[in-house]
C-alpha positions in Angstrom: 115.5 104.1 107.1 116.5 106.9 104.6 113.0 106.5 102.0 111.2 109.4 102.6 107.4 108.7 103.4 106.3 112.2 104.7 107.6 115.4 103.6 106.8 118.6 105.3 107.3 121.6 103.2 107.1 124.9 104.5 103.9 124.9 106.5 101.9 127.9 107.5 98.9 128.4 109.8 97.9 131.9 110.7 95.2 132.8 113.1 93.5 136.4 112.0 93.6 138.7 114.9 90.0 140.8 115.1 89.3 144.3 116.5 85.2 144.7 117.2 84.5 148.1 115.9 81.1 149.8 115.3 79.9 148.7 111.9 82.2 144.6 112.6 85.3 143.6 113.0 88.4 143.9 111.4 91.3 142.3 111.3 94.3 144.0 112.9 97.2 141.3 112.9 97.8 137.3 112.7 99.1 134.8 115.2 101.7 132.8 113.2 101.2 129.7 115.1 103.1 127.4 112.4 105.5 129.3 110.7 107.2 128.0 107.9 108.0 124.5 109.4 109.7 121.8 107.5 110.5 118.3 108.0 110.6 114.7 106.8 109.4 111.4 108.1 110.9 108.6 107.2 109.5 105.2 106.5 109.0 103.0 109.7 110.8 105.5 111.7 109.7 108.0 114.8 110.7 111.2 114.6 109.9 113.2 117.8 108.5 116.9 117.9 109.3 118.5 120.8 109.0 121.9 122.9 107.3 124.4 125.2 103.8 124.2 125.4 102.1 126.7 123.3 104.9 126.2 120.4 102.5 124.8 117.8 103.3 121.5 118.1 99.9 120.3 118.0 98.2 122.9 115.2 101.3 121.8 112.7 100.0 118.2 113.1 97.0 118.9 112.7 97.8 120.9 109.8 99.8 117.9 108.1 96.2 115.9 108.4 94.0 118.8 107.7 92.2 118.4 110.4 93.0 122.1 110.4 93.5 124.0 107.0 97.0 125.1 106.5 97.7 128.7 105.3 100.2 128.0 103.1 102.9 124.6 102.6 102.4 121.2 101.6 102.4 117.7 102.4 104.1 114.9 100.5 103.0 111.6 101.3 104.9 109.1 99.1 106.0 111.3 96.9 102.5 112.3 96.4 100.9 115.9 97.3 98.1 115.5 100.0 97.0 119.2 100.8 94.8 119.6 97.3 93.6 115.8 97.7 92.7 117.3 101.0 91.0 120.6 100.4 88.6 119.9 97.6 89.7 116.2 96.3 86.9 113.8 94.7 86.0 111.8 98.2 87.3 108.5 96.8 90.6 110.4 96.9 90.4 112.1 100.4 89.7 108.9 102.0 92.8 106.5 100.6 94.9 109.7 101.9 93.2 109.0 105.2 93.9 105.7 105.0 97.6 106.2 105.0 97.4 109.0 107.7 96.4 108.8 110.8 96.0 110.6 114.4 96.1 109.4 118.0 94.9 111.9 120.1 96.0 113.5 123.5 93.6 112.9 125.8 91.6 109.2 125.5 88.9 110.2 127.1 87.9 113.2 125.3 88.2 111.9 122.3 86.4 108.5 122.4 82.1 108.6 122.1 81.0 107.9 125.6 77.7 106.7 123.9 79.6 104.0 121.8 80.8 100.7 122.6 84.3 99.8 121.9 83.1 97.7 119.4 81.2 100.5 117.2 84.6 102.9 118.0 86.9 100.5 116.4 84.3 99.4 113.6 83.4 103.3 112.5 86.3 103.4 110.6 85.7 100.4 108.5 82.0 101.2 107.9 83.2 104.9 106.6 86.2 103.9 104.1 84.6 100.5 103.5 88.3 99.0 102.7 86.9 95.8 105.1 84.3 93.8 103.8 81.5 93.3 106.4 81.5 89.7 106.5 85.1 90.3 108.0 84.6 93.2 110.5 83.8 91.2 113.8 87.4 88.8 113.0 89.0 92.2 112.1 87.3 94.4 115.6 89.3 90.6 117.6 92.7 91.1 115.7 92.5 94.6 116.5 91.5 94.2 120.5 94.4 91.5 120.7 97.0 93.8 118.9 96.6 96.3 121.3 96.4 93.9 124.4 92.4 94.1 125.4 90.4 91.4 125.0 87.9 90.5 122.8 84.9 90.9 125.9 85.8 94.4 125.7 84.2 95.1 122.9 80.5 95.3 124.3 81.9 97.4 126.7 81.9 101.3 126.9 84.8 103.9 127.2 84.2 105.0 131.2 84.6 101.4 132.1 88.0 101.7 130.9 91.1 103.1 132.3 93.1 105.9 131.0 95.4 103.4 129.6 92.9 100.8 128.1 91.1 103.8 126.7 94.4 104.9 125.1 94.9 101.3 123.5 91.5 102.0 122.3 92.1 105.0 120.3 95.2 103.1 118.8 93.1 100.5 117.9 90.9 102.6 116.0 93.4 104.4 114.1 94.7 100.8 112.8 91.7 100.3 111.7 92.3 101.7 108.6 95.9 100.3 108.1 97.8 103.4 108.3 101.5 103.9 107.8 101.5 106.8 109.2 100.7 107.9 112.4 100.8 111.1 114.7 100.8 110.4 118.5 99.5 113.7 119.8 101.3 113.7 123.5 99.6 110.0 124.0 100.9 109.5 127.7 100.4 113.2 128.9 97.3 112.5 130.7 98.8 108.5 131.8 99.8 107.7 135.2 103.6 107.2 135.3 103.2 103.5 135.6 100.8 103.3 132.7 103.3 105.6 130.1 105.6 103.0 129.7 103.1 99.9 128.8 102.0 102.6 125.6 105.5 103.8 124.6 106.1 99.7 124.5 103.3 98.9 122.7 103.8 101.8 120.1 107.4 100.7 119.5 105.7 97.2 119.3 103.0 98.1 116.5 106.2 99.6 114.9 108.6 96.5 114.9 105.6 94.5 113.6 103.3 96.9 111.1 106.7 98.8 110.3 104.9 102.6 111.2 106.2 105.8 110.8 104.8 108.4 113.8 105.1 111.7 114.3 105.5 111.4 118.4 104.7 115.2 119.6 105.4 115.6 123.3 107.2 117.9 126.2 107.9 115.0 128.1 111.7 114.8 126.6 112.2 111.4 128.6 109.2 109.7 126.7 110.7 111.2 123.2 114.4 109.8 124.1 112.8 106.2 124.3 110.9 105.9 121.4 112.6 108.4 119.0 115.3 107.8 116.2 115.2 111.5 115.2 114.2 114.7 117.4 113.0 118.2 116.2 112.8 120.8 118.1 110.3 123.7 118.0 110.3 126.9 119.3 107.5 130.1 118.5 106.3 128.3 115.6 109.5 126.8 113.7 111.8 124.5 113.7 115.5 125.3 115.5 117.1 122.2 115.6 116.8 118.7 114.0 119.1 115.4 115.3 119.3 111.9 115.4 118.2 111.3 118.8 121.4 110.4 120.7 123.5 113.0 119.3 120.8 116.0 120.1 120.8 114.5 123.6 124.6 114.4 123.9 125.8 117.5 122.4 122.8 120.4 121.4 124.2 122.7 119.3 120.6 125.4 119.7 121.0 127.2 122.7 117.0 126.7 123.2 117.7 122.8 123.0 120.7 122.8 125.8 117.9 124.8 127.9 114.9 121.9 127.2 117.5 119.3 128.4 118.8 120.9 131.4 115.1 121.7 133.0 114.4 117.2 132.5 114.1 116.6 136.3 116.2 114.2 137.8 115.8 112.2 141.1 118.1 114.3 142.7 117.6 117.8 144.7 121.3 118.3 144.6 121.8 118.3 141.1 123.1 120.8 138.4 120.5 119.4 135.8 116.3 119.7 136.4 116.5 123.6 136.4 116.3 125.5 133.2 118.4 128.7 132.8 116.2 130.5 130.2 115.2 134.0 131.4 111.6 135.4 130.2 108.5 133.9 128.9 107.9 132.8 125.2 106.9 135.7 122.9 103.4 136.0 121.8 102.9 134.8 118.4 101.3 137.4 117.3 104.1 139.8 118.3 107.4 137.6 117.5 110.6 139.5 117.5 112.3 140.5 114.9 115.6 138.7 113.8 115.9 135.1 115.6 112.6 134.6 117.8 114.5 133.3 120.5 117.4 135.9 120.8 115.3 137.9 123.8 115.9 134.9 125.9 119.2 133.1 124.7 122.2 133.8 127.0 125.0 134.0 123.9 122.9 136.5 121.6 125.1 138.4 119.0 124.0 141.6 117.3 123.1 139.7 114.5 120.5 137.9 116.0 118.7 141.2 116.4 118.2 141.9 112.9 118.8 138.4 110.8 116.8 135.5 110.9 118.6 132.4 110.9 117.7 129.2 108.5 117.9 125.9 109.1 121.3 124.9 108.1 123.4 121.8 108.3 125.7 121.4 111.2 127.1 118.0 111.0 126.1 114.7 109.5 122.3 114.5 109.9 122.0 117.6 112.0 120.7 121.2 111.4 120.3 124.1 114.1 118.9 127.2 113.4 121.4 129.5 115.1 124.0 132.7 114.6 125.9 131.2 117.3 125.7 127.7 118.1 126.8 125.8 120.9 
């Protein structure tokens, strides 16, 4: 896995920050909600995002799919620039970029038309990007049912006779629809019972073994990331700190803000030293981040330096950059 398929370079999305005053509003600062974020996919692997809520985990994916305009950045996908295509491309153009790109969304509910059978979910896509002829849409809407494990009866039926899992295998089934090689899972077993997490984090590294997909897997649940993950970056106030293969973040975290995600995973245990984080303080607001590293106010082996300098991304080891003055 070393061809690059995606390549993030140095997003930006800022938020305007108004003040009513008599005669309108004006604007009086940004929130820097993505913040000059880089990072690469490769093909057929899953790289994990991770951190706090509030981060920007979710805006810098949608940014990378345009479903929100990024400020600045671009997106590479196969070598090929997506964020023009995106904002004003011929429509022809837009849509094979779609085609390649794809999102499965947090909540399966939410995000499914309660007024629309299964069968018209899953089918939408084909009737917009017309890649399917029609002839072939009912044998495609049964390969699709079947390769996410519901049944092909299901199809006539409508999203609230589903459960939170089945509705979740719907939404996957719509996003093949298309034949992406892309996709990012939004946090796609937040809202699952505990039970019901595991059947989707086995069917996604399923799809993957057999369609050979890249994903983007964004989540908080660091357990969830572990299991399906070759790679893990980690995001704090809007950028990137620390970027791993998966085993080697886990086992030895060189960002002090990493060390303090992995000691608060709770374990079955009320006697033990891990499941409690150490971090003092709450996460800046974006729209007032500190000056220097955004993290020193709440890391526990600040220098003076972290005060003033911002630190990049640098390389720490094979296949490892932190963000840090002071590493672990």
């Amino acid at each position: 896995m070393t061809e690059a398929l995606v390549e993030v370079q140095g997003l930006r999305k800022y938020y305007p920050v108004h003040r009513r005053r008599l005669l309108g509003r004006r604007v009086v600062g940004q929130v820097r909600a993505v913040d000059d974020i880089s990072l690469t996919v490769r093909a057929g692997e899953t790289l994990g995002l991770v951190g706090e809520s509030g981060c920007g985990k979710t805006t810098a994916a949608r940014a990378i799919l345009h479903l929100v305009a990024p400020s600045a950045g671009r997106v590479l996908l196969g070598g090929v620039d997506t964020t023009e295509i995106l904002k004003g491309g011929r429509r022809e153009a837009q849509l094979a970029v779609r085609r390649r790109m794809q999102y499965v969304f947090q909540d399966p509910y939410l995000s499914l038309n309660p007024r629309w059978s299964v069968g018209d979910i899953v089918l939408e896509p084909m009737r917009v990007h017309g890649h399917v002829p029609r002839a072939q849409w009912e044998h495609r809407l049964a390969d699709l049912l079947e390769l996410v494990g519901l049944e092909q009866s299901h199809a006539e039926r409508y999203p609230h006779e589903f459960s939170g899992g089945q509705r979740q295998r719907i939404g996957i089934a719509r996003a093949l629809a298309v034949e992406p090689g892309f996709l990012i899972c939004d946090e796609p077993v937040s809202s699952l019972d505990v039970s019901v997490r595991g059947q989707i984090l086995n069917l996604l590294a399923s799809l993957q073994d057999t369609l050979g997909l890249a994903y983007l897997y964004i989540s908080h649940d660091l357990s969830s990331v572990r299991f399906v993950s070759h790679r893990v970056a980690v995001m704090y106030l809007g950028r990137i700190v620390e970027v791993a293969e998966v085993n080697a973040l886990f086992a030895r975290p060189l960002h002090h803000y990493t060390h303090a995600l992995l000691r608060a995973i709770p374990v079955p245990d009320p006697d033990a030293v891990s499941g409690h984080s150490a971090l003092a303080g709450e996460v800046p607001s974006p729209s007032d981040i500190p000056s220097g590293c955004r993290f020193h106010p709440r890391c526990p082996a600040a220098l003076p330096v972290c005060r003033s300098a911002d630190p990049a991304l640098a390389e720490a080891g094979a296949d490892h950059l932190v963000a840090c003055h002071n590493p672990r």
